[in-house]
C-alpha positions in Angstrom: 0.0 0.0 0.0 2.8 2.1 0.5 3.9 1.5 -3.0 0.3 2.1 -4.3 -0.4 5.5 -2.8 3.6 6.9 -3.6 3.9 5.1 -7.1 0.2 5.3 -8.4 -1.6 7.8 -6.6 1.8 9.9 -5.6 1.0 11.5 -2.5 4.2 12.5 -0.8 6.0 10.4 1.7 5.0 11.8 5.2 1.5 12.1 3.6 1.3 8.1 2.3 2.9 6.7 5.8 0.4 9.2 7.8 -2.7 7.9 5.5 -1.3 4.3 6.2 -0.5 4.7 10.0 -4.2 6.0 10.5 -5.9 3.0 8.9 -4.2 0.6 10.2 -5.2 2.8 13.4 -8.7 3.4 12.6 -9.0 -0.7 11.9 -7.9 -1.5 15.3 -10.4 1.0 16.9 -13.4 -0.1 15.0 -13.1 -3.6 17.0 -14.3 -2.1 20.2 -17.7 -1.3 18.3 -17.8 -4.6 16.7 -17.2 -6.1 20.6 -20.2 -4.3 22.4 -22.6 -5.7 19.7 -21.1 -9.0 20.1 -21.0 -8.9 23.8 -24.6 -6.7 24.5 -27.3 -8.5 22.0 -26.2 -10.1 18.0 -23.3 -12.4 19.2 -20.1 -13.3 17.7 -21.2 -15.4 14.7 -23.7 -12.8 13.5 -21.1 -10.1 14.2 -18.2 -12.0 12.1 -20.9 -12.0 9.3 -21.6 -8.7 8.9 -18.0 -7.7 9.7 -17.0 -9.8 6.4 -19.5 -7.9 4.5 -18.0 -4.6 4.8 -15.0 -5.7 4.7 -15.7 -7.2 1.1 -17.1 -3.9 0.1 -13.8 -2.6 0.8 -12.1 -4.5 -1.2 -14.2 -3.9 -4.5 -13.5 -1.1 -4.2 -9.9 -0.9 -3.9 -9.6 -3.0 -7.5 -12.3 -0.6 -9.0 -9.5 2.1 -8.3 -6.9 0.0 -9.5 -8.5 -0.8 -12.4 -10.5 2.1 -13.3 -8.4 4.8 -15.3 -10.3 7.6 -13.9 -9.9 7.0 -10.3 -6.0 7.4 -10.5 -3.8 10.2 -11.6 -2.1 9.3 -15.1 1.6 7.9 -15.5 4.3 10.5 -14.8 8.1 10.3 -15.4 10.2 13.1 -13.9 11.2 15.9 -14.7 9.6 15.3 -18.6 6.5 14.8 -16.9 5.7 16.2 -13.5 3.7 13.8 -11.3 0.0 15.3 -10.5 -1.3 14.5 -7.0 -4.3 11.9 -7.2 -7.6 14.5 -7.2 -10.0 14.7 -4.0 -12.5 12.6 -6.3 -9.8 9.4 -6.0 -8.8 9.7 -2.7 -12.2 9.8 -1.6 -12.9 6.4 -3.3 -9.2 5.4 -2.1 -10.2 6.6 1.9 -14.2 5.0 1.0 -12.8 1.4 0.3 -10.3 1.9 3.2 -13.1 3.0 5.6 -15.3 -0.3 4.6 -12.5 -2.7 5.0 -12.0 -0.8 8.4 -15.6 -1.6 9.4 -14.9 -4.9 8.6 -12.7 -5.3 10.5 -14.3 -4.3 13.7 -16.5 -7.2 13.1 -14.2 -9.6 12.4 -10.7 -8.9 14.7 -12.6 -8.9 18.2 -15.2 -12.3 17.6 -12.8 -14.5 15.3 -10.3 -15.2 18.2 -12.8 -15.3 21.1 -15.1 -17.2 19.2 -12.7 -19.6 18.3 -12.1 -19.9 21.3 -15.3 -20.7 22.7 -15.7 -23.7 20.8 -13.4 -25.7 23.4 -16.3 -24.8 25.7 -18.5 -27.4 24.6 -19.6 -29.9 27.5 -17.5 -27.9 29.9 -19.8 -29.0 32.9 -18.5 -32.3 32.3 -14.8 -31.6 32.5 -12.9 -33.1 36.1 -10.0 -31.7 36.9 -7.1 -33.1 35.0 -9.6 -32.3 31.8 -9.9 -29.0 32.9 -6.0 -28.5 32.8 -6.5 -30.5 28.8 -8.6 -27.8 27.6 -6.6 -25.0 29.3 -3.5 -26.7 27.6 -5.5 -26.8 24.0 -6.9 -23.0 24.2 -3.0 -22.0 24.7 -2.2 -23.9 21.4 -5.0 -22.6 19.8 -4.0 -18.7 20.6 -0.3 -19.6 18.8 -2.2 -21.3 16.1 -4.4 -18.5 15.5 -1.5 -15.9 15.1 0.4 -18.4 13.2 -2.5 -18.6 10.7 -2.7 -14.9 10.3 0.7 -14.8 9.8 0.9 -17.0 7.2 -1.7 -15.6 5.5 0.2 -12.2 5.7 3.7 -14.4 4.2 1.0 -15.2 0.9 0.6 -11.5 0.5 3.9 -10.4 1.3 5.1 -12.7 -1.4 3.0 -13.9 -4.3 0.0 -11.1 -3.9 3.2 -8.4 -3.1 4.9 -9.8 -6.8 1.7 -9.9 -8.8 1.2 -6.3 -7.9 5.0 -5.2 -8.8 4.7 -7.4 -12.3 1.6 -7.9 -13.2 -0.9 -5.0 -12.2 -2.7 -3.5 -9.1 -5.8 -4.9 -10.6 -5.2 -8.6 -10.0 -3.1 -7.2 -6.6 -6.3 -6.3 -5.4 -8.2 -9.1 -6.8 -6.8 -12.0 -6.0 -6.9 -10.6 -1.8 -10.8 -9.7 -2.8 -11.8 -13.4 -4.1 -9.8 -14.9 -1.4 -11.8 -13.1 1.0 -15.5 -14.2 -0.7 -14.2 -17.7 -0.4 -13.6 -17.2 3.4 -17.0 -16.1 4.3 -18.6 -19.1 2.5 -16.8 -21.4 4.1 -17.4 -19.9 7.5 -21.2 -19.9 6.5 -20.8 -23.8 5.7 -19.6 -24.3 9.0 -22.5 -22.8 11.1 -24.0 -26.1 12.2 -21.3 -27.3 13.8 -20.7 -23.9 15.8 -20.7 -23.3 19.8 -22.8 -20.2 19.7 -22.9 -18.9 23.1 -25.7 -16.1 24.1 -25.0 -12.8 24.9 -25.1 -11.9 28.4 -26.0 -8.3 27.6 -24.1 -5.0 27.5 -20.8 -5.1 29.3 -20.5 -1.3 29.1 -24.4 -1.1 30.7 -23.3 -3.3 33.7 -20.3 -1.1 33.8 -22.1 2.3 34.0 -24.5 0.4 36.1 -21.8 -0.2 38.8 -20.2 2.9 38.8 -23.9 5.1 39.0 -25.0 2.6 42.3 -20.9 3.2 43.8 -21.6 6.8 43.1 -25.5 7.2 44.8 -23.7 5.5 47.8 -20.5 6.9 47.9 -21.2 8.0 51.5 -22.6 4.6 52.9 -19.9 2.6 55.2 -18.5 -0.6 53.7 -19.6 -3.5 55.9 -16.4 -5.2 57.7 -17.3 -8.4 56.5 -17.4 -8.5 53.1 -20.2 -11.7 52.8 -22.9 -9.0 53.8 -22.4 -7.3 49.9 -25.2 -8.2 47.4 -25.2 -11.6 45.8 -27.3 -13.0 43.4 -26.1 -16.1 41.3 -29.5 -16.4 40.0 -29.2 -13.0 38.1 -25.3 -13.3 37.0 -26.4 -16.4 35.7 -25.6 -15.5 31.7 -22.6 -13.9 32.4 -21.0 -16.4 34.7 -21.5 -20.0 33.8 -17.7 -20.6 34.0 -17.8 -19.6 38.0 -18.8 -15.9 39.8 -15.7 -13.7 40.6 -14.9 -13.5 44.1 -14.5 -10.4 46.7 -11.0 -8.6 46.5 -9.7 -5.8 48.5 -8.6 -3.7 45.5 -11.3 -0.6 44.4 -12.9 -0.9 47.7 -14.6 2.5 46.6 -16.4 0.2 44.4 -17.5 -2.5 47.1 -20.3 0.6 47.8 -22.7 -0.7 44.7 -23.0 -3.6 46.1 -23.9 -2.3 49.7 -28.0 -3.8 50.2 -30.4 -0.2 51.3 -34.4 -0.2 51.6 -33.9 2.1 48.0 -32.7 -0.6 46.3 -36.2 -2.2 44.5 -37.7 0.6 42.0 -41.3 1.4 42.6 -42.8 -1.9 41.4 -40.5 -4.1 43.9 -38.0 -5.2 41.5 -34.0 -4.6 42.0 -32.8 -1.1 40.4 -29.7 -2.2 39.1 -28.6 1.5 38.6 -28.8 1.4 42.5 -27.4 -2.2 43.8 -24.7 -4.4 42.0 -24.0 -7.6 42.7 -20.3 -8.7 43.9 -19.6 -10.4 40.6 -20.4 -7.5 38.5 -18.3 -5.4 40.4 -15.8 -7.5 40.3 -15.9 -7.6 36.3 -15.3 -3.9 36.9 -12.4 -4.2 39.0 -11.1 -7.3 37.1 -11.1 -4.6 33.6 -9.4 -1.7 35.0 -6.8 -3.4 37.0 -6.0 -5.0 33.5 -5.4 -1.2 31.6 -1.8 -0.9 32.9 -0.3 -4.0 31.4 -2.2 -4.0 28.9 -1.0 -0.3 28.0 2.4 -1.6 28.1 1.5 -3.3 24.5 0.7 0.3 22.6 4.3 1.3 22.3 5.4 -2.3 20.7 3.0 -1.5 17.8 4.7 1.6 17.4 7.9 1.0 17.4 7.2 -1.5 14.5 4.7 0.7 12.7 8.0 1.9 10.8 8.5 -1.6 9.1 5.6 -1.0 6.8 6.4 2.7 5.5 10.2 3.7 6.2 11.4 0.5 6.0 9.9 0.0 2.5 11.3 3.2 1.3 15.0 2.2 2.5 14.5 -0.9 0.6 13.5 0.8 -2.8 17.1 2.2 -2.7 19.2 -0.5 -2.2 20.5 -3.5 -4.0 17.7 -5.8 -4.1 19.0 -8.0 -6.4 18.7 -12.0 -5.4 20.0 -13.5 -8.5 21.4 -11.5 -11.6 18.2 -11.2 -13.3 15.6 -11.6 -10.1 15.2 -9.0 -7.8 12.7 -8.2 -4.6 10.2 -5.9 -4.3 10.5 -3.2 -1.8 7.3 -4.5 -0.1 8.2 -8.0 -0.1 11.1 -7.4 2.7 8.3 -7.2 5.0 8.3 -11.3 4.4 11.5 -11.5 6.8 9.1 -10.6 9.8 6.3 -12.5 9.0 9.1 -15.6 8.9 10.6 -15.1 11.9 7.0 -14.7 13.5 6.0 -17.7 12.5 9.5 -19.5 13.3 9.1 -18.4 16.7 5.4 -19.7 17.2 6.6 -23.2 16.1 9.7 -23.5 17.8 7.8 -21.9 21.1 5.8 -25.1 20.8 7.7 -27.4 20.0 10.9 -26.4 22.2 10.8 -23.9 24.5 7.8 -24.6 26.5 8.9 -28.1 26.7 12.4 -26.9 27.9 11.3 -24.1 30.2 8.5 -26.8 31.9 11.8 -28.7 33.1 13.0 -25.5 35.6 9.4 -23.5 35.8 7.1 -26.9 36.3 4.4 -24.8 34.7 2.5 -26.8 31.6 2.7 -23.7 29.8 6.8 -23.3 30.4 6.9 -19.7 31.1 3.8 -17.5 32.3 1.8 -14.7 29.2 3.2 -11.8 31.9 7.0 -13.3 31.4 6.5 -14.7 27.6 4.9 -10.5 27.1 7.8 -9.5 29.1 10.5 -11.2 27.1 9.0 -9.6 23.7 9.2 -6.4 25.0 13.1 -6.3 25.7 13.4 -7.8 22.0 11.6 -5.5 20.4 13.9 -3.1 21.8 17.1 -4.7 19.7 14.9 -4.8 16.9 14.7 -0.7 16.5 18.6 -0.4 17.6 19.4 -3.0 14.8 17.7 -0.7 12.6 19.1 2.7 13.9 22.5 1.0 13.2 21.9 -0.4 9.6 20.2 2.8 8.4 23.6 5.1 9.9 25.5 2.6 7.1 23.4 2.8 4.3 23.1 6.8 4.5 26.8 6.7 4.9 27.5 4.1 1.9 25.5 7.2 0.0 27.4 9.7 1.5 30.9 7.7 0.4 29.6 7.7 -2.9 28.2 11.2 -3.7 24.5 10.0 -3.5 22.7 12.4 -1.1 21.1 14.6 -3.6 20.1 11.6 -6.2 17.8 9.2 -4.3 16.4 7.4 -6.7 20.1 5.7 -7.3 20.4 2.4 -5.7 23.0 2.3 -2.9 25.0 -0.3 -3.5 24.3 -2.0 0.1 22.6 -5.3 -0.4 18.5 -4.9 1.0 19.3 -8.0 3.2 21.1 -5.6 5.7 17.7 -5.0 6.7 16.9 -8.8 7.4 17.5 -8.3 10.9 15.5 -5.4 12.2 12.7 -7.2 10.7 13.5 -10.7 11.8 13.9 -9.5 15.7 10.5 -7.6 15.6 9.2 -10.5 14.3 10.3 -13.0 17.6 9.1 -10.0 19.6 5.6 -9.9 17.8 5.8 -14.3 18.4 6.5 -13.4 22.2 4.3 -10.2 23.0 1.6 -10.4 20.8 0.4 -13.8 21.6 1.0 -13.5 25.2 -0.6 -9.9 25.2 -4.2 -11.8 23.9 -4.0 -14.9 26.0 -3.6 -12.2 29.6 -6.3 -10.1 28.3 -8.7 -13.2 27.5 -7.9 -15.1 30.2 -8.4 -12.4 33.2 -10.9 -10.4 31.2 -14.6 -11.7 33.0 -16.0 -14.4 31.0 -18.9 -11.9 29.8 -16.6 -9.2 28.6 -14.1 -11.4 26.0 -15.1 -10.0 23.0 -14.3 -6.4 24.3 -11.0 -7.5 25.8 -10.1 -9.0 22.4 -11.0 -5.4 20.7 -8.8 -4.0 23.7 -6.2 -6.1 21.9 -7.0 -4.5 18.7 -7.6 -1.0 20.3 -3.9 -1.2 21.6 -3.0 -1.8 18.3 -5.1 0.9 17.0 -3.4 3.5 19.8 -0.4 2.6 18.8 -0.6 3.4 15.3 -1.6 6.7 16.0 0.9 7.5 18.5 3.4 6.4 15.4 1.7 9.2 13.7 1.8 11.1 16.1 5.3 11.0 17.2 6.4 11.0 13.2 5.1 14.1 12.8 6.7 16.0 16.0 9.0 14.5 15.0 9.1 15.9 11.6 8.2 19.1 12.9 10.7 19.6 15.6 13.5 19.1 13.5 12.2 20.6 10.4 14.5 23.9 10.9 18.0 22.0 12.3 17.4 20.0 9.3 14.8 17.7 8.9 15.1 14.1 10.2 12.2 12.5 7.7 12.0 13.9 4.4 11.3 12.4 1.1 15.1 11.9 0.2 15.6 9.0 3.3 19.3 10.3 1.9 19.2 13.8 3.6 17.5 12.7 6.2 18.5 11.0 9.5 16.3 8.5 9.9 18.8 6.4 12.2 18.0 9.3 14.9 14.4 8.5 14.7 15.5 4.8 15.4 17.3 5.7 18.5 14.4 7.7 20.1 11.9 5.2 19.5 14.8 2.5 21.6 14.9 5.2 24.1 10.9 5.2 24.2 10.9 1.1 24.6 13.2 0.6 27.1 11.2 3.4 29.3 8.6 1.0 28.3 9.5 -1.9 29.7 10.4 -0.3 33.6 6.8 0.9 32.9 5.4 -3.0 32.0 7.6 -4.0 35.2 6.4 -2.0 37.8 2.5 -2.0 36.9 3.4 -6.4 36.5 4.7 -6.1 40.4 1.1 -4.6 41.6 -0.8 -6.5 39.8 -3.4 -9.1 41.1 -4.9 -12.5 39.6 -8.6 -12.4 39.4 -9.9 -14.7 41.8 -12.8 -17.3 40.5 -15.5 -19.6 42.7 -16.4 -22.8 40.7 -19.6 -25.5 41.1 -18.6 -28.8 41.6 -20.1 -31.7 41.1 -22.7 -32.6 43.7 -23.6 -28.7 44.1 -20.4 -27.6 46.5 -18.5 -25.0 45.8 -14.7 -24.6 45.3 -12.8 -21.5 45.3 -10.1 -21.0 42.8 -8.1 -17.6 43.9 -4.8 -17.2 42.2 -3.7 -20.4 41.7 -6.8 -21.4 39.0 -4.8 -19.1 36.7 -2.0 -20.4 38.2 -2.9 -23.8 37.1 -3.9 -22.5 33.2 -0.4 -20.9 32.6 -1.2 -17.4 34.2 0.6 -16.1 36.6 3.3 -17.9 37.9 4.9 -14.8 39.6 1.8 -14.4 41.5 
C-alpha cells in the first residue's frame, strides 16, 4: 500500500505513511464497536458476518481504483512529466474502500479469536480436573495457532499477492486478496451447524455504567467489615458467569459501595434497580477490567515502534540492492516477508521447544507464564529498533561515500538483506508479545466481557498506530528547521536518529510494564462442583492454566 499511494496515486511520503498509520489505526479502533454488539445483543457469529460484509465492500472497491483509469492520476516520469497529485474525487474512493474494510474489521478482529475460542467450551460442565487442565493446555495452542494462521496468511501477501502487484498490475493485486476473502465467508457460512454459539449476556458497558452510577448514589454509605454482607445474586449473573462468579478482592474498595443492600434498592414496582445495587460479581468484572489497563498499555508502544517496518522501512528498501540473482530481484514490499518468517518460526519452535524446555526449571505446563512470555517480547523488540538505527547510519553513509545524497532514486549499493534483521527481531518480539498480550487479556478479562478484551487487543493496536503518527510528525516538525530528520530523500535525512528515540521510548517502556506487572493481582474465581459444592479458585486457578506464575 505504500507502493500504491507513492507510485500510483503519488502523494508524498510523510502524507502516504500518515494515511497508512491511521488505517491501520482506525482498523484497530473499530473492533471495540464490533465487541459491544457481540457482547450486548447479536453475538459473535452474527457479528463476524456482517464484519466480512463490509470488509468485502472494501475490497471492491480498492480493484475498481486499481483498475478504473479515472480513479487514479495518469503515469508521470520526472522531470519530462511532473507527477500530478491523485484528485480529491480518487482519494475519496481510495479513503471510501479503506473506511469499509476498516468496518470490517471491527467485526471480524474482536469475535474470530474469542469465538474460536469458545468452541473448546463445549460440555464444559462435564470436565474433572485433570480435563480441565486439557482444555486450558488446547486454548494456549490454539491462541499460537491462530496468530500463526494470520501470519501465514500475511507471508502469501507479502510474497506472491506483493509480486503480482509489482509485475503484473494492481488490478489482479487487489483481486486476488478480494476473491480470497468471498471464499472465506462461505466457508465460514458452511460451518454454522457445527458452531458453539454462546448467548450474549447483555451489554458489558451497561453493567459497567451500572456499577459505577450505584458506587456513586452510595458513595457516602460505610462498607460493611465483613465483606459476605455485599449483594449476591447467582441467579441474576447467571448468563454472564457460567464458568464460576468472581470472588470479593480488597482492590477498588470505593467500588465494594454498589453492592452495599439499602431499603432504596427495588424501584417502585419491587423489582432490583440495578442503577442502585450491583452484585459482587459485576463489580468484580469492573475491578477485574481496569486493573487490567496498565499492562495492557504496556503493549501500545510495541505496535509503534514496529509501525516503521511498513512505511520507512519500505522506502530504505526501494534504494538499495535488491538483487537476489542477476536477473531476479525483490520488491521493496516483499522485505516485510523477513518478519512474518521469523514470527511464524518463533510460534513453532515456542511449541515445540521452549515450552517443553522451560517446563523442566518453571514446572508450569505452559513453560513460562503470558506476563513473562509478554515480558521477554518487550526487551526484544527493543534490539529490533537499535538493529535498525544501526543499519540505516550505514546505508546513509554508503550514500554519503559515494556522492548519493542529492540523487535518491540511485540504488545504494548496500545489499537490502542488511535489513533482514530489524525485521526478523521484531518478528520474535511480535511471536513473544503479541500472543502473550491476547491470552492475559482473554484469560483475566470476565467471561462476559471477552469479545471487548479481544477489541482491547486491537484498540492497543489501534493507539499505537496513531501514537506512530503522532510521534512521526513532532518529529518531523521539531526538526524541520536544524534539518529535517524524515524527508522524502531518506538520503538527507537522519532517519537512524528517529530509530534511536523510538529505543529510548521502549526501554522506558519496559520499567513501565515492570512495575504495573509487580502490583498487579490475579482475578480470583469460585467454581460449582459436582454434587452442588463450591470450590474456590483464587490465584492459583490461573496459576494452574499458565497465568501467573509470579503471583
Amino acid at each position: 500500500m505504500i507502493t500504491y499511494l507513492t507510485q500510483e496515486l503519488h502523494l508524498p511520503l510523510v502524507d502516504a505513511s500518515n494515511t497508512l498509520t491511521n488505517f491501520n489505526g482506525t482498523s484497530s479502533l473499530t473492533p471495540i464497536l464490533g465487541a459491544l454488539a457481540a457482547d450486548s445483543f447479536a453475538g459473535r457469529f452474527w457479528i463476524i458476518i456482517a464484519g466480512s460484509v463490509f470488509y468485502q465492500l472494501g475490497m471492491l472497491g480498492l480493484v475498481a481504483s486499481a483498475l478504473v483509469s479515472s480513479l487514479r492520476p495518469g503515469p508521470c516520469s520526472p522531470p519530462a512529466t511532473p507527477c500530478r497529485r491523485a484528485s480529491g474525487l480518487q482519494l475519496a474512493v481510495l479513503y471510501l474502500s479503506l473506511l469499509c474494510t476498516s468496518l470490517g474489521s471491527g467485526g471480524i478482529r474482536p469475535c474470530v479469536v474469542v469465538f474460536g475460542a469458545d468452541q473448546f467450551d463445549q460440555h464444559k460442565e462435564q470436565h474433572g480436573e485433570a480435563e480441565t487442565e486439557a482444555v486450558a493446555g488446547r486454548k494456549r495452542q490454539y491462541f499460537n495457532v491462530y496468530f500463526f494462521t494470520m501470519g501465514f496468511a500475511v507471508l502469501l501477501a507479502l510474497t506472491v499477492v506483493v509480486y503480482i502487484q509489482e509485475n503484473v498490475g494492481w488490478g489482479w493485486g487487489f483481486g486476488i486478496p478480494a476473491i480470497a476473502m468471498f471464499v472465506s465467508i462461505l466457508v465460514f457460512v458452511v460451518g454454522y451447524p457445527l458452531y458453539v454459539r454462546l448467548r450474549p449476556g447483555g451489554s458489558p458497558f451497561t453493567r459497567v455504567a451500572q456499577v459505577v452510577a450505584a458506587a456513586y448514589k452510595k458513595r457516602a454509605a460505610p462498607l460493611p467489615e465483613d465483606p459476605g454482607m455485599l449483594y449476591q445474586d447467582k441467579e441474576l449473573d447467571a448468563l454472564i458467569s457460567t464458568n464460576g462468579s468472581l470472588l470479593h478482592t480488597n482492590q477498588l474498595t470505593f467500588l465494594d459501595r454498589a453492592a452495599i443492600v439499602t431499603p432504596a434498592d427495588t424501584a417502585g414496582s419491587g423489582r432490583l434497580d440495578l442503577w442502585r445495587l450491583s452484585t459482587v460479581h459485576r463489580v468484580e468484572e469492573l475491578k477485574s477490567l481496569v486493573g487490567m489497563l496498565p499492562i495492557w498499555s504496556a503493549g501500545i508502544l510495541l505496535v509503534t515502534a514496529g509501525s516503521h517496518n511498513n512505511s520507512f522501512a519500505i522506502m530504505q528498501a526501494r534504494t538499495m540492492d535488491r538483487h537476489v540473482t542477476q536477473h531476479f530481484q525483490i520488491p521493496p514490499a516483499t522485505t516485510s516477508i523477513f518478519n512474518t518468517v521469523a514470527m511464524l518460526l518463533t510460534l513453532v519452535l515456542y511449541d515445540r521447544a521452549f515450552v517443553p524446555l522451560a517446563r523442566r526449571f518453571t514446572g508450569l505446563p505452559s513453560g513460562i507464564t503470558y506476563f513473562q512470555r509478554m515480558a521477554a517480547g518487550l526487551a526484544i523488540s527493543i534490539l529490533g529498533v537499535a538493529s535498525a538505527a544501526l543499519v540505516e547510519a550505514k546505508r546513509r553513509g554508503s550514500a554519503a561515500e559515494r556522492g548519493l545524497l542529492d540523487t535518491p532514486a540511485t540504488v545504494v549499493p548496500m545489499s537490502v538483506f542488511w535489513l533482514v534483521p530489524q525485521y526478523a527481531i521484531h518478528g520474535v518480539a511480535e511471536g513473544f508479545s503479541s500472543v502473550a498480550h491476547m491470552e492475559f487479556l482473554y484469560d483475566q478479562a470476565p467471561e462476559s466481557m471477552r469479545s471487548t478484551a479481544a477489541a482491547l487487543f486491537w484498540l492497543s493496536t489501534s493507539l499505537g498506530s496513531y501514537m506512530g503518527t503522532v510521534l512521526v510528525t513532532a518529529v518531523h516538525r521539531a526538526t524541520r528547521s536544524s534539518g529535517e530528520w524524515l524527508q522524502d530523500n531518506i538520503n538527507r535525512g537522519r532517519l537512524d536518529a528517529y530509530y534511536w528515540l523510538v529505543t529510548c521510548l521502549m526501554l522506558l517502556n519496559l520499567g513501565y510494564y515492570l512495575i504495573c506487572l509487580r502490583f498487579y493481582t490475579m482475578k480470583p474465581l469460585e467454581l460449582a462442583e459436582d454434587g452442588g459444592h463450591e470450590k474456590e479458585f483464587e490465584l492459583s486457578y490461573v496459576h494452574k492454566n499458565g497465568g501467573g506464575g509470579a503471583v
